[in-house]
N, C-alpha and C positions, 0 to 999 in steps of 0.2 A: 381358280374358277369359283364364282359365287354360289355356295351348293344350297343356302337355304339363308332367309331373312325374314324373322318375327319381329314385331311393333305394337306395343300395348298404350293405349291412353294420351295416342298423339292425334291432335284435333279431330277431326271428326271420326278417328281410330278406334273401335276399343281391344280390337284385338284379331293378327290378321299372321297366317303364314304363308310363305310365297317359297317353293322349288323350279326356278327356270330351268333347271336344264341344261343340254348342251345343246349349241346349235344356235337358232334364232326364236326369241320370245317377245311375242307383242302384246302389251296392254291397251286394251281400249275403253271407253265409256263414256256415259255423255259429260259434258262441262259442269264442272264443280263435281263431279263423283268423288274425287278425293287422288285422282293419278297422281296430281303433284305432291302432295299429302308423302305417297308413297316415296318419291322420288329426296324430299325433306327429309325424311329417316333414312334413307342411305348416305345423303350430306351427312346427318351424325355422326355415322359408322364410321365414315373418313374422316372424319376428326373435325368438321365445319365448327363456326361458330354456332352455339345455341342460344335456341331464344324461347325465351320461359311460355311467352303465348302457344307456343307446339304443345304444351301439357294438356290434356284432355279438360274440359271444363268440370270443375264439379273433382275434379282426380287432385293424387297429392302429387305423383310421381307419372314419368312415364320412361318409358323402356324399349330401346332398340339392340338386336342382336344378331351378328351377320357372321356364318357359318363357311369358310373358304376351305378349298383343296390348295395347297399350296406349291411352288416349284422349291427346289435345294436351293436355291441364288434367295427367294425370303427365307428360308428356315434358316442359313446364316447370317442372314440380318435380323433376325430376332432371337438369337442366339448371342450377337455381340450385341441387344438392344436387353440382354439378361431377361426375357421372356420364354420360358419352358417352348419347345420343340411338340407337338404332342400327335403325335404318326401322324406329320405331312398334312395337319390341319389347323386352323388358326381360327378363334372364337375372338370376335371386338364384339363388344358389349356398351351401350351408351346408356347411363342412367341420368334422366333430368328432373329434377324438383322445380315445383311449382315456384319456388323463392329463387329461380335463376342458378343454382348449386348442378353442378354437372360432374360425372365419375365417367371415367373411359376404363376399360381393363379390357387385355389383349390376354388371351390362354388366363385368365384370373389375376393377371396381374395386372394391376393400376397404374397407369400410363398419363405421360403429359400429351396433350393433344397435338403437338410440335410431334412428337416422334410416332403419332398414330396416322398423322398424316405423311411423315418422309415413307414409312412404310406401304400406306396404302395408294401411296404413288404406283406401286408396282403390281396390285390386284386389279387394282378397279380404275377404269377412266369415265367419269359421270361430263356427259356433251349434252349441253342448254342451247335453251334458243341465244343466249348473250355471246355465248363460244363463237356464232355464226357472225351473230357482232362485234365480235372481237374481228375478224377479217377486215372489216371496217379502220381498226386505228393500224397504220402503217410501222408504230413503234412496235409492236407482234411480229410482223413480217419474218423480221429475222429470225425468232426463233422458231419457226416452222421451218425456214431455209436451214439453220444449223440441224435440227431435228435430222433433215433428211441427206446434208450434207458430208454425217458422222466427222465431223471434225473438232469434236473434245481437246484433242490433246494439242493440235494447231491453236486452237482459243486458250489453252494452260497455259502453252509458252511466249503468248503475246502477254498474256495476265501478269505474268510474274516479271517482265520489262515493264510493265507500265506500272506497277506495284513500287517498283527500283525507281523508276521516273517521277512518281508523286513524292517518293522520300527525298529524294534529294531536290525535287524545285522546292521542297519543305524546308530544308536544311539551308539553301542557297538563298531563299525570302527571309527567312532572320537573319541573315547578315546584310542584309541590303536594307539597312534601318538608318536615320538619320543621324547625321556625324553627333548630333547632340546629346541625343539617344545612346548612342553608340558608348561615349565620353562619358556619359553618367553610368550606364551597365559597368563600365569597366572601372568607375572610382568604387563603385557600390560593391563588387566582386572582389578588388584588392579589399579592398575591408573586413568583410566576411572571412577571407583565407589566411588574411594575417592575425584576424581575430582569433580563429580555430587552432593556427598555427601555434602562438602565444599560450594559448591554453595544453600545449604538451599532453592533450589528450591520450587515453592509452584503453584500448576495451578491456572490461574487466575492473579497473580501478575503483571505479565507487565502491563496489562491491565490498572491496579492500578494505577500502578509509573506515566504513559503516562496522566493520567488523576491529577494525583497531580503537575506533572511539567507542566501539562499544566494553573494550576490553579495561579502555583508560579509564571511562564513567566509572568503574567497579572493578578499580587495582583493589581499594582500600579494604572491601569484602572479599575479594580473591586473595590478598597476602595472607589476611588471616585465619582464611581454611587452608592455605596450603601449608602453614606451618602448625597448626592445630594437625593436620593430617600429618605432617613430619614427624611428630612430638610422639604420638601413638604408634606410628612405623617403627620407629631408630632414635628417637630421640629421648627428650629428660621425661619421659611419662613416669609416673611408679611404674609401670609393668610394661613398655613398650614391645610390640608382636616380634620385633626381631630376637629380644633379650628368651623371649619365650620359646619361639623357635627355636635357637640357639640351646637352651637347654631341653628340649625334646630329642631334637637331634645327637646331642651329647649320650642321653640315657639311652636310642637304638643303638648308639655305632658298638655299645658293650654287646649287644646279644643281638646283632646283625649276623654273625656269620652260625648263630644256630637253626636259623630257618630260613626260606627263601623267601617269604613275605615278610619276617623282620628285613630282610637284605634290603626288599621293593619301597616299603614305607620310609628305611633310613635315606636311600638314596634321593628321592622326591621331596622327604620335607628338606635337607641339602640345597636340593635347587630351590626350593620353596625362599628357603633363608637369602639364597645370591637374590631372589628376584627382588624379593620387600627391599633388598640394600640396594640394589640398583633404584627401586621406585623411588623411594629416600630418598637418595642424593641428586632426581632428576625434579624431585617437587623441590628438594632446597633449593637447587641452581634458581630457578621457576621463583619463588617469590622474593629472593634475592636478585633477580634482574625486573621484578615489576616496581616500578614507579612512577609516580601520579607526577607529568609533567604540564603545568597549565598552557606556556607556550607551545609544546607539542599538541594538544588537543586542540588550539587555537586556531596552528597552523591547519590540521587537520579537517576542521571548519571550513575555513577560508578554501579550501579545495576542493572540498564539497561543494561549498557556493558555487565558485567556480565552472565547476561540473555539471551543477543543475542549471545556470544559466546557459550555457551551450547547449545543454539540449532542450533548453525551452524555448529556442531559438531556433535551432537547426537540425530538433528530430529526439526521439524521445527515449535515445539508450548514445552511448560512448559510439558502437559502430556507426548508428544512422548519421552521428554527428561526421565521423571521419568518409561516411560515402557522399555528405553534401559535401565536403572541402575537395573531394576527387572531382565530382561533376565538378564545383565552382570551378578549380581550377585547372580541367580542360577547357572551358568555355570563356574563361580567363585569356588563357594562352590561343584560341580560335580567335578572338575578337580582336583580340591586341594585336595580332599579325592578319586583319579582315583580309588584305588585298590576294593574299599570298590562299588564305584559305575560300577566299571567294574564288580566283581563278582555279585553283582546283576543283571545288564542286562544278564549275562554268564548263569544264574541259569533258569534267564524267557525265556529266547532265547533258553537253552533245554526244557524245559517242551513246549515253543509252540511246538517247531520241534517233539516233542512225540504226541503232538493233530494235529501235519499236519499228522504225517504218519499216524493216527487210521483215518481222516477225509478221508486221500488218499485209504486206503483198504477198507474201504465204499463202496467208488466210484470205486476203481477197483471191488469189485465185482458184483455193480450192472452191468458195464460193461461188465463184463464177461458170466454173465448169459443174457445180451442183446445181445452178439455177438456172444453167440450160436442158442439164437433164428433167432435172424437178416439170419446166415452163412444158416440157413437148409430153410426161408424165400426164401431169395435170390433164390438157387439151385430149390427150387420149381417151381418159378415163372424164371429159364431160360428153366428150363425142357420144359413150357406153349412157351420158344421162339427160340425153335428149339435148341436147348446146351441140349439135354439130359442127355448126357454122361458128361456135367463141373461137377466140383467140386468148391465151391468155400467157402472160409473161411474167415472167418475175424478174426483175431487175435491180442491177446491185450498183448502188451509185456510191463513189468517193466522196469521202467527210472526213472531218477532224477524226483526229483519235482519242476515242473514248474507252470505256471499261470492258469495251468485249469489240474494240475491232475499230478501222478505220470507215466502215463498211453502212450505207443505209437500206435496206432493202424494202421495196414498194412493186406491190400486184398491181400489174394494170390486165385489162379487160376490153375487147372489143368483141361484142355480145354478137354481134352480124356486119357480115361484107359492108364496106364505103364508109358504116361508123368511124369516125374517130378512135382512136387507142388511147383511156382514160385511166386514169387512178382508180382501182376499184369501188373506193368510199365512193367516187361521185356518180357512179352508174348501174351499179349491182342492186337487182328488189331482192325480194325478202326468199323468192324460191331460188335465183342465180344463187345468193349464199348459203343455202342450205347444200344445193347441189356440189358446189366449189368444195365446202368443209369437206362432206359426203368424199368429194375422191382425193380430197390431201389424208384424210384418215384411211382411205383404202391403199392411197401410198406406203404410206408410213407401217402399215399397220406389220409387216412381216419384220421390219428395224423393230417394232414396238415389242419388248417384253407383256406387256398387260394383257392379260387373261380374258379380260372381262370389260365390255363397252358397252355403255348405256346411253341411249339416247331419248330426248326429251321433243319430240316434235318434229327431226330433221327434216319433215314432208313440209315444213311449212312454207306457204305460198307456192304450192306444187298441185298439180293434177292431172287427171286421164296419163298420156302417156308417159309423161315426165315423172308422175310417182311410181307407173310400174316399172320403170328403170330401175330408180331409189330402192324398191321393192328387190329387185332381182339382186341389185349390187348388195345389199344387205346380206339377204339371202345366201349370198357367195360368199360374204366375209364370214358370215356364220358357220362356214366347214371349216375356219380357221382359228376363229374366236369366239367366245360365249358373246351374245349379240341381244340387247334388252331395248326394246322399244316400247316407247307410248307414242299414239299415233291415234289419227279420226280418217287417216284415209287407209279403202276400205285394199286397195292393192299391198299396203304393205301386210296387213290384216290376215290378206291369203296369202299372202308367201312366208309365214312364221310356222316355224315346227310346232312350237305350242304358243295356243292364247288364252291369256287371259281378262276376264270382264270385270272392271271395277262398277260397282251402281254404288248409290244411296239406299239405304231402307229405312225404316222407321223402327223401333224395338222400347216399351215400354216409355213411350214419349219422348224418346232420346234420339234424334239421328246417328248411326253408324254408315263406317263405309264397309262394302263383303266386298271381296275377291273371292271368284269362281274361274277354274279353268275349263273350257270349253273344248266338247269333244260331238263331233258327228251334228246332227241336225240342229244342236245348240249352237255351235259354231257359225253354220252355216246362217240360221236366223239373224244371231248377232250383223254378218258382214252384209243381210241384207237390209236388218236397220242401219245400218251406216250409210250403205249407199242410197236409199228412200225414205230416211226416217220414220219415224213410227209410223207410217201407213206402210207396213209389210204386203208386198204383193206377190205373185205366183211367177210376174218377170222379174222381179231382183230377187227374189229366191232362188229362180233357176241360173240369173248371174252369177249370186254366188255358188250356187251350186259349181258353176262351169269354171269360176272362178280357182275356186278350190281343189279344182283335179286337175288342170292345168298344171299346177306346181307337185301334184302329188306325182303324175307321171312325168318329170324333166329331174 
């Protein structure tokens, strides 16, 4: 639930806090007060795109911050979204700069706005007057039918055949390429794999050669420190370390056995002497097998060449070179045998197409029997909003197969008895849509996870009795759900637990917009400017007055 939402230095803003409540809360005021204003900084919140003209004129920055109570189902989504937990409440933060720069942080952590909105899919549902036009394009239909359908996992297992179905007419179109075509790939690929072939590639080898030409470059400095290093070990030096050793060792082994540290020191320099003679005679072997061979180095070359040419051809290390010769030479051996490996894809490619269509009649029927529930749903709940006499259907027509189903689905509408039964687009006005949305949302709304519904106008092209339907059904969904209205008629006005009054004022030569909530005789003022406009009278004062305890006692 939306427990609180501050907005500093957005358009006519400069600084406003708003606590709805639970229940139902309506905002009103006259035209251009700034409602929508408000309704903009909650697009923020949910991650909307921003747009730098929202910054307060005259401001550098401006700043939205929305305060929610959260369920367990989001604290583990923002938990695997690595966003701190913080006692079952969740702070989104929007910061925008005048130069179009935008920061989102959810609990202080800084968020892409991709995952501020998969999140606030599940707090907040913001409904425009466009939502009601969206009723209008038929390609929506469906997913108001799934919505109510709950058929996820019927739509998963059609998705994952027709996933299989696009891969292999993929696979099965590259072979069905012109024999010419076909004769040139296959001269071009023997080429390439006999080419890679030839080259006795082997991963790891450059590595090799690079470290033995580098040994052969500088045999001629290498022999000669290994034997200068001999000479001084064991060999002709005046004093070489073994001859020395050799007599150190000699002078303990006399007066070893009178102490136990003479014993420790004879024994070690001992091995000391074996080690230098083993070192010796592994540095002689060592530069008595180094030699400077130019035709070895040559060859050496030449294999490197070798080696850098394949992979400046066919990938930029030894492995990537030997994983093109695998692909080439499956694709090789596919093409060269097409008929054999086309009738195979031919065989799998119908048998999917037989498990898409049984996966698609599934789903059309669960549809079907959702969109007779959904169609007698609907009529009930317009009957509740003054549409007694509509009719309305939802109809699920056969089509190709596409990425969510064989399935079209199209609202039609028949507003009063002897009409016609029409497409909704071509006969629905502006209050029939508000009404329709109004009870697919009151449908839906118990399936609906979301806490919190805000609506932008739903009353529009509605009045007298039809908005205090609108009014009442609101009202009702609001002991279910947190329930935010802006509105100019004055029936939903009185049926809100709390209101609030947005006006303009002036302040140091500056327009601002105030939010005030309204309580007792302010209240009641307000719903009697609405209903008579600024000429306030003693009869729509006592309207609203009647107005207003009508709802307080039901």
């Amino acid at each position: 639930m939306l427990e609180r939402i501050e907005v500093q230095n957005i358009a006519l803003i400069e600084k406003l806090g708003f606590e709805p409540g639970a229940g139902m809360t309506v905002l009103t005021g006259e035209t251009g007060a700034g409602k929508s204003i408000i309704l903009d900084a909650v697009g923020l919140v949910l991650g909307n795109r921003a747009n730098k003209g929202l910054v307060r004129y005259g401001c550098e920055k401006a700043f939205v911050q929305a305060v929610f109570s959260v369920s367990e189902e989001i604290s583990a989504q923002l938990e695997s979204a690595g966003i701190p937990d913080e006692d079952g409440m969740l702070i989104i933060s929007r910061e925008l700069s005048a130069d179009g720069k935008s920061i989102c942080r959810m609990n202080g952590v800084i968020c892409v706005q991709n995952t501020v909105r998969e999140i606030c899919e599940g707090l907040l549902n913001l409904h425009g007057q466009q939502d009601s036009q969206g009723l209008l394009n038929p390609k929506k239909h469906l997913a108001f039918l799934d919505s109510y359908a709950d058929d996820g996992a019927e739509i998963e297992a059609y998705s994952e055949i027709y996933r299989e179905k696009l891969l292999l007419s993929r696979q099965l179109k590259s072979l069905e390429m012109d024999e010419s075509d076909r004769l040139a790939r296959i001269d071009l690929l023997t080429y390439q794999t006999k080419e890679i072939e030839a080259a006795h590639l082997r991963a790891g080898e450059m590595e090799e050669l690079h470290e033995q030409r580098f040994l052969m470059q500088n045999a001629e400095k290498i022999v000669t420190k290994l034997e200068e290093a001999h000479a001084l070990l064991y060999g002709n030096s005046e004093c070489p370390v073994y001859d020395q050793l050799s007599r150190a060792v000699e002078a303990l082994s006399v007066i070893s056995g009178f102490d136990a540290d003479f014993d420790r020191w004879y024994q070690r320099l001992e091995e000391s002497k074996y080690l230098i003679q083993e070192i010796a005679e592994e540095i002689s072997d060592r530069s008595q097998g180094m030699d400077y061979d130019e035709r070895e180095l040559n060859a050496i070359e030449e294999r490197l060449d070798v080696i850098s040419r394949m992979m400046a051809k066919y990938g930029g290390s030894e492995e990537a070179v030997l994983a093109f010769y695998q692909r080439s030479q499956a694709e090789l051996l596919q093409i060269s045998d097409c008929d054999e490996a086309k009738g195979k894809l031919e065989k799998a490619l119908e048998e999917c197409e037989t498990r898409l269509q049984q996966a698609a009649n599934v789903l059309h029927q669960k549809r079907m029997k959702a969109a007779e529930r959904l169609s007698g749903a609907i009529c009930s709940e317009l009957k509740e909003l003054d549409m007694s006499k509509a009719e309305f259907r939802v109809a699920v027509l056969p089509t190709d197969c596409s990425a969510l189903g064989a399935d079209e689905v199209i609202f039609f509408i028949r507003p009063n008895p002897g009409e016609a039964e029409q497409p909704l687009e071509k006969i629905a006005s502006g209050g029939e849509l508000s009404r329709i949305m109004l009870a697919i949302k009151m449908i839906l709304s118990d399936a609906d996870s979301v806490d919190t519904l805000i609506f932008d106008e739903i009353d529009t092209g509605v009045s007298g009795s039809a908005a205090k339907k609108i009014a009442q059904k609101l009202r009702t969904l609001g002991q279910k759900k947190q329930v935010i209205c802006v509105s100019h008629q004055p029936q939903l006005a009185a049926a809100a637990n709390r209101h609030f009054l947005i006006e303009k004022m002036t302040k140091a030569e500056r327009t601002t917009t105030k939010l005030t909530e309204l309580l007792g005789e302010e209240r009641i003022r307000e719903l009697a400017r609405i209903i008579d406009g600024d000429s306030i009278t003693d009869t729509s004062l006592n309207h609203a007055k009647e107005m207003m305890e009508a709802y307080e006692q039901s």
